[in-house]
VMD Tcl script that draws the C-alpha trace (Angstrom):
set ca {
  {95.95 76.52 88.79}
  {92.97 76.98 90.60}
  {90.09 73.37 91.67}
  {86.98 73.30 90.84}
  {84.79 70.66 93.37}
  {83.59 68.24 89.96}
  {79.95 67.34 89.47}
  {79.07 63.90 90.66}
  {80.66 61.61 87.89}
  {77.70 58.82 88.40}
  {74.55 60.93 88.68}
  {72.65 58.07 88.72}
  {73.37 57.41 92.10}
  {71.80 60.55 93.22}
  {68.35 59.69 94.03}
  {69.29 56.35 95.41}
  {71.36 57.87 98.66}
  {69.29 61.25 98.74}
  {66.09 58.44 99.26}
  {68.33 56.31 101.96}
  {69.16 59.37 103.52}
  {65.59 60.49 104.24}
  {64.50 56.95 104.79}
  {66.40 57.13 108.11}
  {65.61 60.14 109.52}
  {67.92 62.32 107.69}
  {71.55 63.71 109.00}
  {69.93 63.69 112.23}
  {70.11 60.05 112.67}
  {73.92 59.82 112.24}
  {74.62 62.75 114.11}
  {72.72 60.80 116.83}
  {74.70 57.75 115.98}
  {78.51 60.04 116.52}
  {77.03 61.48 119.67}
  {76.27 58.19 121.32}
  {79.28 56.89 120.32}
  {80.90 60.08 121.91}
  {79.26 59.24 125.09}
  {81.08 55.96 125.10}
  {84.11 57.49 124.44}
  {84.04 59.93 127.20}
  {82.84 57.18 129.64}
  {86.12 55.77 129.25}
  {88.14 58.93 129.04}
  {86.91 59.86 131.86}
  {88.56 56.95 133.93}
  {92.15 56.76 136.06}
  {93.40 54.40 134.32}
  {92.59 53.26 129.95}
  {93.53 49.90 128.68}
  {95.21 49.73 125.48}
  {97.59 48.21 122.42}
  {99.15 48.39 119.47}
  {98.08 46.92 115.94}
  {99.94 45.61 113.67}
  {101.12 48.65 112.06}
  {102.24 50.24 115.05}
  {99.43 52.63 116.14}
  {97.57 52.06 119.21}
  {94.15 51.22 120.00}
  {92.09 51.25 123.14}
  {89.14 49.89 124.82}
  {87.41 53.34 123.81}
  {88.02 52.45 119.86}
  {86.25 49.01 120.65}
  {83.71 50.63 122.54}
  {82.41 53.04 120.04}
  {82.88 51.06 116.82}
  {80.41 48.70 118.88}
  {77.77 51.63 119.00}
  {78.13 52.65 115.53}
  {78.40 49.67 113.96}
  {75.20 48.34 115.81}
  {72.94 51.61 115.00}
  {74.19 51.67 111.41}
  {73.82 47.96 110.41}
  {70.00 49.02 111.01}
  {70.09 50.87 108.09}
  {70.87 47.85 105.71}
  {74.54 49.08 104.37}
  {78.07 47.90 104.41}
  {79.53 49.65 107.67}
  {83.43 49.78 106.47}
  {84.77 50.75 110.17}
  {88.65 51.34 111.18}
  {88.47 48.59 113.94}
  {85.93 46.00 112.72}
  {86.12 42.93 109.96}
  {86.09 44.79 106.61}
  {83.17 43.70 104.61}
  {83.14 44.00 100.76}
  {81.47 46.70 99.17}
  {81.05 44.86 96.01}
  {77.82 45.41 94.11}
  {76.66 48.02 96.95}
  {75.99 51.55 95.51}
  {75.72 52.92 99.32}
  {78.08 52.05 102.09}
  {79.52 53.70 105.71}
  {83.22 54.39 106.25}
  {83.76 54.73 109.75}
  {86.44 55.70 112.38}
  {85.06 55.28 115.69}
  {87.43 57.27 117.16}
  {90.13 59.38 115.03}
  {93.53 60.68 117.34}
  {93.72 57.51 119.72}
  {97.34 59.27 120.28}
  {95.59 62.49 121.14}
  {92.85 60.39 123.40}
  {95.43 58.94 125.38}
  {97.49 61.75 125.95}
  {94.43 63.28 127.03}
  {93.84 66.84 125.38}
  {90.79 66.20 123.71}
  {91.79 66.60 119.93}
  {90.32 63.47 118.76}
  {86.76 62.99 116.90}
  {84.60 60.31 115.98}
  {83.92 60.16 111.67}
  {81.26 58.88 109.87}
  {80.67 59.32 106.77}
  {77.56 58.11 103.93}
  {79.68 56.64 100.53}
  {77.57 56.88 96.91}
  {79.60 55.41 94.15}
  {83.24 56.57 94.78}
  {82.19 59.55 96.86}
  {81.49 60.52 100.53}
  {77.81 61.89 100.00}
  {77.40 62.62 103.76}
  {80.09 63.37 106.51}
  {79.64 63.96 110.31}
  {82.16 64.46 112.50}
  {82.04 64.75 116.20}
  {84.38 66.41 118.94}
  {83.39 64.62 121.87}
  {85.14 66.83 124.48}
  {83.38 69.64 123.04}
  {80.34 68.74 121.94}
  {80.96 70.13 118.79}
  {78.98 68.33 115.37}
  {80.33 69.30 112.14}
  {77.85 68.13 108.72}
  {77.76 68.18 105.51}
  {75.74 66.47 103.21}
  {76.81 67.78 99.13}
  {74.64 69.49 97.39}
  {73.58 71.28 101.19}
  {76.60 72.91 102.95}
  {77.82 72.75 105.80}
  {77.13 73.10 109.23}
  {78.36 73.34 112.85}
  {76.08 71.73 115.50}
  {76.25 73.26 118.88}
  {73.92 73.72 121.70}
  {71.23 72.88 120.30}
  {71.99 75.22 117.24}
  {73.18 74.71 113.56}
  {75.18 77.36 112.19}
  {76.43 77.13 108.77}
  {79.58 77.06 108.03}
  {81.86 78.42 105.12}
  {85.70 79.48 104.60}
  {85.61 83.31 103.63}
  {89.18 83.83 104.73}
  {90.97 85.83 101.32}
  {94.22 86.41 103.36}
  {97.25 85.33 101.21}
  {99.20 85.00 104.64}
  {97.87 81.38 104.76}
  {97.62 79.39 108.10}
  {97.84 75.60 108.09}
  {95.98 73.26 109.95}
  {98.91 71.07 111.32}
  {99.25 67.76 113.00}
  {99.63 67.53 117.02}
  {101.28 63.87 116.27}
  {102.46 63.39 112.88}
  {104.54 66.01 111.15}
  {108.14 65.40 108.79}
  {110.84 67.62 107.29}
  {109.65 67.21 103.81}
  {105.84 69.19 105.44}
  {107.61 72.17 106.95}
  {109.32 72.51 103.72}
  {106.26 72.46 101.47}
  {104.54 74.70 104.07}
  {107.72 77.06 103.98}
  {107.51 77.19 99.71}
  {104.32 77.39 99.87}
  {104.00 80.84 102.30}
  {102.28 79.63 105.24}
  {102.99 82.55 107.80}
  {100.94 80.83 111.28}
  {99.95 77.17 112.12}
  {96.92 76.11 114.02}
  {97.77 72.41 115.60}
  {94.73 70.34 116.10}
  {94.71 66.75 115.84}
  {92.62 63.98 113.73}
  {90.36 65.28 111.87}
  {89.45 68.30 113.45}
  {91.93 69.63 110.73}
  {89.00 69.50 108.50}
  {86.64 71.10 110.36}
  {88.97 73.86 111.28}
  {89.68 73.97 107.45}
  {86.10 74.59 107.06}
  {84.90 76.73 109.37}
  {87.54 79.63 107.97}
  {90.08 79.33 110.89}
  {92.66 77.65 108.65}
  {93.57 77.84 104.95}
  {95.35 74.42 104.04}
  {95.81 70.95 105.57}
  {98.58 68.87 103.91}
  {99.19 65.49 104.58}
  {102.14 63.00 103.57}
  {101.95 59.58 104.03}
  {99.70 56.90 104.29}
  {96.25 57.61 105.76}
  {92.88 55.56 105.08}
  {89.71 56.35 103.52}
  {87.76 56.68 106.83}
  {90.26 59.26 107.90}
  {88.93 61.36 105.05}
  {85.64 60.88 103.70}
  {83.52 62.71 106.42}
  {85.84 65.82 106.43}
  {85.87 65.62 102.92}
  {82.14 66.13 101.98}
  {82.37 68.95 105.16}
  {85.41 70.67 103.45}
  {83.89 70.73 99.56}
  {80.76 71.97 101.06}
  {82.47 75.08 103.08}
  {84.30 76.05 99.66}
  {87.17 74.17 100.21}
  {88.94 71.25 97.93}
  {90.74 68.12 98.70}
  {93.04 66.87 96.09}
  {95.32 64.15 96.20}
  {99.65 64.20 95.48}
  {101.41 64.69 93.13}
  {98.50 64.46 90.68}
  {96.45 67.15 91.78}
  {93.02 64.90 91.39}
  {89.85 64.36 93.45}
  {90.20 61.64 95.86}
  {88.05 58.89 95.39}
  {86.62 56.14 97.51}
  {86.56 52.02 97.27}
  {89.78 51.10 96.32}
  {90.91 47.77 96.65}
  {92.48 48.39 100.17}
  {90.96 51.23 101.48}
  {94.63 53.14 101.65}
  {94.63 57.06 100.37}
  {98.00 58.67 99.02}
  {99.21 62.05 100.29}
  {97.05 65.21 99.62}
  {96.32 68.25 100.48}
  {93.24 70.13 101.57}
  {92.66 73.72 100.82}
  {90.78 76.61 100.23}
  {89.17 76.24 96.49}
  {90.61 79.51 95.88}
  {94.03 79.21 96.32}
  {96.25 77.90 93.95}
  {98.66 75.45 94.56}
  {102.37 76.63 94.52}
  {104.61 75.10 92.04}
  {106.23 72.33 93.53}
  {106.24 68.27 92.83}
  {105.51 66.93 96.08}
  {106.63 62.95 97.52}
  {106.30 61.58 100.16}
  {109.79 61.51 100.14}
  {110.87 64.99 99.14}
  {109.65 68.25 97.60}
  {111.15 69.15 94.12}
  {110.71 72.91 93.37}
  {110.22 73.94 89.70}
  {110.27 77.27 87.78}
}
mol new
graphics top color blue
foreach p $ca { graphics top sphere $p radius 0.5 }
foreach p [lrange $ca 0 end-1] q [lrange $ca 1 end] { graphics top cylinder $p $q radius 0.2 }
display resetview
């Protein structure tokens, strides 16, 4: 079985964010937004010694997530919208056709340990879908865009490339986690033929995944909708498909809490192997 990226279910929306987006200054003005917030994040990274703690659930946070949702949240409440951000009060989106999902800064694990593979996401919502995504390597300097309906695009140096996956190899290679990984992944990855994986953490994956240097990203387990929607719209645009598990449907955006179940990101022309996947388990059928 072989995904198709669906039309926009709620065209209606259309002109509405394709206005907004224009009415601030275009993809340029969040890409200014990520890179500021990049600069804040390497201020800190760049010191002896980084403050930090754990949530509730576990994962950590540090003064650097603090420090950029501050930027972002204070540029992008400029614009008028709900700014949904991973480390600030979550407002409602009720009765808003427009809204921001943010994650100031995606890997903290991989920003503590220090080798770079952490990003900063930001990404435009219309209806129940990411419109716009931007996501930011701030070690690198690398800006990866997509706004549907326009491609994709790699910012760097002061150029914009775009960006597509043209890879037709059937020896896949799968964007893998530098910090979260399970038995049941390796075994879906092993049915599934993946011959090489590229590790790269947060959501680099996607851009990776986009850029034609990786054929599939799977992820089981519980992940949020700002973990997604930028490298989403960045992903669809390259030629690429993110469907969620075991259903095999588009993910969508505004539920109730925000939470995303597993899925798998891939190239648009590969189809998916037969297998029933869990987060528990993988079930092979004939």
């Amino acid at each position: 079985m072989t995904f198709n990226v669906p039309a926009n279910r709620d065209s209606s929306v259309d002109p509405l964010w394709r206005a907004f987006l224009s009415s601030i200054g275009g993809t340029d003005y969040i890409v200014d937004v990520a890179r500021k917030a990049s600069a804040a994040i390497l201020e800190i990274y760049a010191r002896t010694s980084i403050s930090h703690n754990r949530k509730d659930d576990g994962s950590p946070v540090s003064e650097a997530d603090v420090a950029a949702a501050e930027v972002i949240e204070l540029m992008l409440a400029k614009t008028g919208r709900p700014v949904v951000c991973e480390e600030g009060a979550l407002p409602s989106i009720d009765g808003h056709p427009l809204y921001w999902l943010v994650d100031p800064l995606d890997g903290t694990k991989e920003f503590l340990a220090r080798n770079g593979a952490f990003s900063v996401n930001i990404a435009l919502v219309a209806g129940n879908e990411p419109v716009v995504g931007v996501i930011a390597i701030p070690v690198t300097g690398e800006v990866y865009v997509g706004v549907k309906g326009g491609g994709s695009e790699r910012w760097y140096n002061g150029e914009r490339t775009s960006i597509s996956n043209r890879r037709t190899s059937s020896s896949y290679i799968a964007a893998s986690s530098r910090s979260f990984g399970s038995p049941e992944i390796d075994a879906w990855l092993e049915t599934f033929g993946v011959g090489e994986r590229l590790r790269c953490g947060s959501a680099i994956k996607f851009c990776r995944l986009a850029e034609g240097k990786a054929d599939i990203y799977l992820r089981l387990g519980r992940t949020m909708e700002w973990d997604t929607a930028a490298g989403q719209v960045i992903i669809e645009e390259s030629g690429c498909q993110l469907v969620t598990l075991p259903d095999h449907a588009r993910l969508r955006y505004g539920k109730p809490s925000f939470a995303n179940s597993d899925f798998v990101a891939l190239r648009s022309d590969i189809e998916l192997p037969k297998a029933v996947i869990s987060s528990s388990k993988v079930v092979n059928q004939s």
